[in-house]
C-alpha distance (Angstrom), angle and dihedral (degrees) to the residues before:
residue distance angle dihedral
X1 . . .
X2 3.73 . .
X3 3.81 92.0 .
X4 3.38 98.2 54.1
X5 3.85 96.7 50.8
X6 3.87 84.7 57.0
X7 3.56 92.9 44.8
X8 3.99 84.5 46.1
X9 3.68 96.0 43.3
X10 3.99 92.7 45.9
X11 3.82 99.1 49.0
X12 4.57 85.9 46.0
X13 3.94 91.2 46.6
X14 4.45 97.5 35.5
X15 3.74 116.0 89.0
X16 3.36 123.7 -132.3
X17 4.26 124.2 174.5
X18 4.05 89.0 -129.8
X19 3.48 98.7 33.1
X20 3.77 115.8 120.9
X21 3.76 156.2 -145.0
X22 3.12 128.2 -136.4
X23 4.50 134.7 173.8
X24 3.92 107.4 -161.5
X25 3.64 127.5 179.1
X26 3.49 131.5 159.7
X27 3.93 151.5 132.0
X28 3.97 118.6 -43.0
X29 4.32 133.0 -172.9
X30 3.17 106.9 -172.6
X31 4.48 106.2 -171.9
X32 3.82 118.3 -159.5
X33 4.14 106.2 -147.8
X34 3.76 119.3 -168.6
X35 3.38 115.2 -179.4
X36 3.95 136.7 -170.3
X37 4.00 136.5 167.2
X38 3.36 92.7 -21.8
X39 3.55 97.7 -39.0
X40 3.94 128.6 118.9
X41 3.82 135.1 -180.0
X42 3.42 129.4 162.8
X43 3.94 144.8 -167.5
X44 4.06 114.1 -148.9
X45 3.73 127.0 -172.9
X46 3.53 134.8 -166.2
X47 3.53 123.6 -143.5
X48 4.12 143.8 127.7
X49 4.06 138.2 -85.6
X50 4.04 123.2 -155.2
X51 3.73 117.2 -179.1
X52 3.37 152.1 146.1
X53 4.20 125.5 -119.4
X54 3.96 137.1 -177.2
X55 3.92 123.7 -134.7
X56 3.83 117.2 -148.6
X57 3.57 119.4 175.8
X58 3.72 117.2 -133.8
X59 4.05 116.7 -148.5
X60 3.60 97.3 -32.2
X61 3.85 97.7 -90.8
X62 3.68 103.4 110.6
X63 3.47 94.8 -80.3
X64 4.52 119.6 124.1
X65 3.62 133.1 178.9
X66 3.86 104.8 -138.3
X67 3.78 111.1 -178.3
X68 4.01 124.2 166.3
X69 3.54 163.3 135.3
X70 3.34 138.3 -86.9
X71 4.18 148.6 164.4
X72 3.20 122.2 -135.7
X73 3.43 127.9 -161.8
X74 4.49 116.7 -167.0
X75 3.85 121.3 -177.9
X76 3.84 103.4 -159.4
X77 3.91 123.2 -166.1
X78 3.54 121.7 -157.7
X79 3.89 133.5 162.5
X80 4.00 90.8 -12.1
X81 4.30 90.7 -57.0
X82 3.81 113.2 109.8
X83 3.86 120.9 -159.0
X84 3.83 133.4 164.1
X85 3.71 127.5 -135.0
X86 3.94 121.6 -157.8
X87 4.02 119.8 -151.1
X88 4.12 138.8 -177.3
X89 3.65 101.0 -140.9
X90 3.99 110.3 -177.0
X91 4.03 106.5 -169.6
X92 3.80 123.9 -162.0
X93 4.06 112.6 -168.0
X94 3.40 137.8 178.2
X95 4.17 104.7 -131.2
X96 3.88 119.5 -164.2
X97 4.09 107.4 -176.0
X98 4.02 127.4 -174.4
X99 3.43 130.7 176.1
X100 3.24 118.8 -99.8
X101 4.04 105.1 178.1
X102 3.96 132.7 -32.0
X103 3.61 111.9 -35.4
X104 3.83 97.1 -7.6
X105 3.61 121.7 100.2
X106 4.34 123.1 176.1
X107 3.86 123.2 -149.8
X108 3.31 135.6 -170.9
X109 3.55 122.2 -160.6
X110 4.14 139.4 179.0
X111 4.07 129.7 177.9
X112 3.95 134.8 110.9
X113 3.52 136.1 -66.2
X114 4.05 119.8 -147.4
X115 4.39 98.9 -153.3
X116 4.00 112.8 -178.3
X117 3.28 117.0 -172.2
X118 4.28 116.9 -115.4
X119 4.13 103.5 -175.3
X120 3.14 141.9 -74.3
X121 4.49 147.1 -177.9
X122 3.70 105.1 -36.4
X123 3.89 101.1 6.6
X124 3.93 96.3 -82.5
X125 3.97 92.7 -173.9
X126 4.21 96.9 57.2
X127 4.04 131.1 74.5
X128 4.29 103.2 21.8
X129 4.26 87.8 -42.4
X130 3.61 124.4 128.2
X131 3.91 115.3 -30.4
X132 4.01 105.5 -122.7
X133 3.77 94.9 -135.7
X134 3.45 130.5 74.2
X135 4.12 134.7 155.6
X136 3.55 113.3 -156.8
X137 3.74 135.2 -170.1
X138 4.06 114.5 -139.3
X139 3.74 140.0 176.0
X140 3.85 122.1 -147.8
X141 3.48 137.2 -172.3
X142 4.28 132.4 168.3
X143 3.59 136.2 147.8
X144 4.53 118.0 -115.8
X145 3.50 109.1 -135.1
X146 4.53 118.4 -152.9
X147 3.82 88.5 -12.5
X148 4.32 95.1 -74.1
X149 3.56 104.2 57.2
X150 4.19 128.7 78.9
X151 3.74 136.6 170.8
X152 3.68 112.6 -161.8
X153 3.51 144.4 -168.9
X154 3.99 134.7 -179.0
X155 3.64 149.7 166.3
X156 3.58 125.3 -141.1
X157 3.82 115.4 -165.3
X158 4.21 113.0 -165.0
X159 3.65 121.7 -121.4
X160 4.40 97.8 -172.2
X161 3.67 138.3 54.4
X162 3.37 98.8 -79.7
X163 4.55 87.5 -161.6
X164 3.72 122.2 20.3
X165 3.68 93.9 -99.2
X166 3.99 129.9 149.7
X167 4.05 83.8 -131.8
X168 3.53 130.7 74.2
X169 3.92 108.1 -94.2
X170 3.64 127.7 168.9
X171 3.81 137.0 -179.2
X172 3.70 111.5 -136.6
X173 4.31 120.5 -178.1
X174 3.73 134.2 -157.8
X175 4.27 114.0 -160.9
X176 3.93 122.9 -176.1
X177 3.88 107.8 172.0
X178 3.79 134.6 123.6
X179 3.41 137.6 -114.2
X180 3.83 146.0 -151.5
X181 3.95 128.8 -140.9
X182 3.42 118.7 -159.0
C-alpha cells in the first residue's frame, strides 16, 4: 500500500512535457455478490464518480501510465431501505491507444484500483458493515475524440471481502463517463 502511494504521489507531483490532465466524471453500478453452496444474491447500486487523473507517456510506443483519484458516490436499495455509501477510489491503468481515423484515437487499458471507503447514510463502515477497503482489478477501454475529449467505460472486478461475512462476497463496479484533457 505504501508503494503505491509513492508510486502515485511521484507520477502526480513529476513533470513530464506530454504528460496530461485530465477531470473525469461519470455514471457508476457498483453490485455486491455473496455467494454460498451454490447460492448467489446480490445488492447493486447506481450512483456517480468525478475525479481527476494524470497521463504519462511511457517510451513513446503507445503505451501511458494513467493513475488517479476519484469519489464515488453509490445509492444502494435493499429490502425497501435506501442508504448511500461514499468511496476514494485511486485507479492505476495501463492505457495502450492507436489511431483509429482523424482525430479519434481508442485505448484500452487494465491495472488496479485501491477504493477506501469515506462514509456514508447510517455509518456503513462500523459494527460488522461494509469493510472500507477494497483493491480491485478493472479493464477499460474508450475512444479520445480532437485530442480533449474521451468517453470511457470500465469494469472493476473486487479482490476482498467487501462485508465481514463467513461467505464469499465481492463488490464488483461498472463506470461509463467522459473525460477532458487539458
Amino acid at each position: 500500500m505504501k508503494r503505491f502511494i509513492i508510486i502515485a504521489a511521484l507520477l502526480f507531483i513529476g513533470y513530464s512535457a506530454s504528460a496530461q490532465f485530465k477531470v473525469n466524471a461519470g455514471y457508476l453500478n457498483s453490485k455486491v455478490t455473496a455467494k454460498e453452496s451454490g447460492i448467489s444474491a446480490s445488492v447493486s447500486g447506481n450512483g456517480f464518480f468525478a475525479g481527476v487523473l494524470y497521463e504519462v507517456p511511457v517510451g513513446g510506443i503507445g503505451l501511458k501510465i494513467e493513475p488517479g483519484l476519484n469519489f464515488d458516490y453509490i445509492k444502494f436499495k435493499a429490502a425497501g431501505e435506501s442508504s448511500a455509501v461514499y468511496y476514494l477510489r485511486a485507479p492505476l491503468h495501463l492505457n495502450y491507444s492507436f489511431e483509429i481515423a482523424d482525430m479519434a484515437t481508442l485505448f484500452l487499458g487494465a491495472g488496479p484500483s485501491v477504493i477506501f471507503g469515506v462514509g456514508g447514510d447510517d455509518e456503513p463502515f462500523e459494527d460488522g458493515g461494509m469493510k472500507r477497503f477494497d483493491l480491485q482489478l478493472g479493464a477499460l477501454a474508450g475512444v479520445r475524440i480532437a485530442e480533449h475529449f474521451e468517453i470511457r467505460a470500465g469494469y472493476d472486478w473486487g479482490l476482498l471481502k467487501a462485508e465481514d461475512l463467513d461467505i464469499k462476497n465481492h463488490r464488483n463496479a461498472v463506470t461509463v463517463g467522459v473525460a477532458y484533457t487539458f
